[in-house]
N, C-alpha and C positions, 0 to 999 in steps of 0.2 A: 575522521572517518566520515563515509557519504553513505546514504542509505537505501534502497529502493525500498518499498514498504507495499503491504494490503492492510487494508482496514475493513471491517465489517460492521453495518449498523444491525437496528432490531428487527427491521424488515430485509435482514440475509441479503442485504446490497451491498456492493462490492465497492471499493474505491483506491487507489492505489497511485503513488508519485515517488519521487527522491527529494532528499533533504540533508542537508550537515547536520541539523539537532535534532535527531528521532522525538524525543521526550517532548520540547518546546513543542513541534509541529504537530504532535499528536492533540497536544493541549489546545493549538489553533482549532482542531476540527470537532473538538468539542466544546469550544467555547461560540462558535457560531462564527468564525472569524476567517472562513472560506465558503466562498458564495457556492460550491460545488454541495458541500459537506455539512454546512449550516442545518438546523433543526432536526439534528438527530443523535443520536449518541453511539459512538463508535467504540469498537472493541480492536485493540491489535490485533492481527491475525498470524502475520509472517513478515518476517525481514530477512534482508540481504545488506552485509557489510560490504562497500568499498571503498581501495584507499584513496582511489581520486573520484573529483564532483565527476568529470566524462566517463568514468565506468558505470558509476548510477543512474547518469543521465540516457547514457544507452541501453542500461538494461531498460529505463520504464518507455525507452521509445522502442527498444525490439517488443513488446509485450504490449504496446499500443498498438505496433503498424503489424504485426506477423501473430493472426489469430491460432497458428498453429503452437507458437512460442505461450501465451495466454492457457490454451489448451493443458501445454505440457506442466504447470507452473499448478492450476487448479487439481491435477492428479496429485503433483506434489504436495497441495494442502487438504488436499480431501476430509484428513483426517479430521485436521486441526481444525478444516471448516463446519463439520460436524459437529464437534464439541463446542464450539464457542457461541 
């Protein structure tokens, strides 16, 4: 499985990519070990399973290049982005 993911640190900053091992990668961005995401501590937010890398790779490139896609995607977390 490939994954597109959000992450959220403690300053309510958003971050988000694709990856084959959810868990591993997540461990990268709290362990200081992505020059993006380094010193700070991250919380899951939301994910998306797919079963190939180019489904995931396109979801985080429509959600980088099409702010309206980003938009739609933040309504869907609202929730979650609240609570966490």
């Amino acid at each position: 499985m490939y994954y597109f993911y959000v992450i959220k640190n403690e300053n309510n900053e958003l971050y988000y990519g694709y990856t084959a091992d959810l868990k591993k990668r997540f461990l990268q961005h709290n362990n200081g070990e992505n020059f993006s995401t380094k010193k700070h501590i991250w919380r899951l937010v939301f994910y998306e399973a797919y079963f190939s890398d180019e489904d995931a790779r396109e979801r985080e490139k429509q959600i980088k290049q099409f702010g309206q896609a980003w938009a739609q995607l933040r309504r869907r977390m609202k929730k979650f982005l609240n609570e966490s």
